[in-house]
C-alpha positions in Angstrom: 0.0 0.0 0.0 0.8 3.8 -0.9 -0.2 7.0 0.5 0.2 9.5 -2.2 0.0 13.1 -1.8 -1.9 15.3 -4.6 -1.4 19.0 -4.4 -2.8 22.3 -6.5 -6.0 20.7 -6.7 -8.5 23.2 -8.4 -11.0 23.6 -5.6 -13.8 21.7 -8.1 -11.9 18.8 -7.8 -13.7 16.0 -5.9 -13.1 12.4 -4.2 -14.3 11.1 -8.0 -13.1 13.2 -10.5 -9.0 11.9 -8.5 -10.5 8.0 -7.6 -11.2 8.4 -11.9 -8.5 9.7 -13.0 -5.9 7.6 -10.2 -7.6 4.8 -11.1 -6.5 4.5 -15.3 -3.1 3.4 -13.0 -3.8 0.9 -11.2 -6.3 -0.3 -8.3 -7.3 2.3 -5.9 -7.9 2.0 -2.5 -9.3 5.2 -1.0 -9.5 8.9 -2.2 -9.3 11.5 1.1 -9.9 15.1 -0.2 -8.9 17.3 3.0 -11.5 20.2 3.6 -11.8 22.8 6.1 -13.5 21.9 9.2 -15.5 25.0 9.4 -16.0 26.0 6.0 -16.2 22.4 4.5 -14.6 23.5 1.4 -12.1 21.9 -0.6 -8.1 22.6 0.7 -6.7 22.5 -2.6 -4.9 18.9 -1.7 -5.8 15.6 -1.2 -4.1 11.7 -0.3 -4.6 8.9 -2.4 -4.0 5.6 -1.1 -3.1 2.3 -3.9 -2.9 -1.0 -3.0 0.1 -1.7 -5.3 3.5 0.5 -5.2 4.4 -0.3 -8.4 1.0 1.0 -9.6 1.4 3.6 -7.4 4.9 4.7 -8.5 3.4 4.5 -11.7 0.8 7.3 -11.3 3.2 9.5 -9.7 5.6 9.6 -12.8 2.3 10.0 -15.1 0.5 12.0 -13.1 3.1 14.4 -11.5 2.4 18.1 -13.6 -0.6 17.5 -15.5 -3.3 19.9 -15.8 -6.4 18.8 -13.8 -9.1 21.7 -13.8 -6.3 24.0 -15.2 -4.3 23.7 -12.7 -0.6 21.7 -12.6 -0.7 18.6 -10.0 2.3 18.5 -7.4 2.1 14.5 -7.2 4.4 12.0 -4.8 4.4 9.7 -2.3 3.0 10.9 0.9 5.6 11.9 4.0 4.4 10.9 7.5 3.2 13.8 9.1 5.8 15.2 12.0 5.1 16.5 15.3 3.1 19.5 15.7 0.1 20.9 14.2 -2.3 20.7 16.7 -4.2 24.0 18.3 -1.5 26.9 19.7 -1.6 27.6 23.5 -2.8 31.2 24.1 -0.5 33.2 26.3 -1.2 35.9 28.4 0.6 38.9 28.0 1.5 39.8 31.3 
């Protein structure tokens, strides 16, 4: 399995149109379009998971700068997430 990461979505893009087009590469496992938890709307980047890294490896090299909804895709495999990231503490000033 392969997480890949898909960035400069156009904010039209949705958890079909990428399972569709990720999917002429090989078998696709799940599509996870990250929105804003207030706002709901699209992030402009997204994580799709395949079950096969050569498949996967695959759709990066294919996939990496074409034009999806005008916009050049930034596609590779996924980092793991670091520390971090989570809600600031609020200081006083005094």
């Amino acid at each position: 399995m392969k997480n890949i990461f898909v960035g400069n979505l156009d904010f039209g893009a949705t958890e079909e149109s990428l399972r569709s087009l990720f999917e002429q590469h090989g078998t696709v496992e799940r599509v996870n379009l990250v929105t804003d938890r207030d706002t709901g709307r699209a992030r402009g980047f997204a994580f799709v998971e395949m079950t096969d890294s050569a498949e996967a490896d695959r759709a990066i090299q294919a996939l990496n700068g074409t034009s999806l909804g005008g916009r050049a895709l930034n596609v590779n495999e996924a980092r793991p997430k670091t520390g971090g990231g989570g809600p600031r503490e609020r200081r006083s000033r005094w």
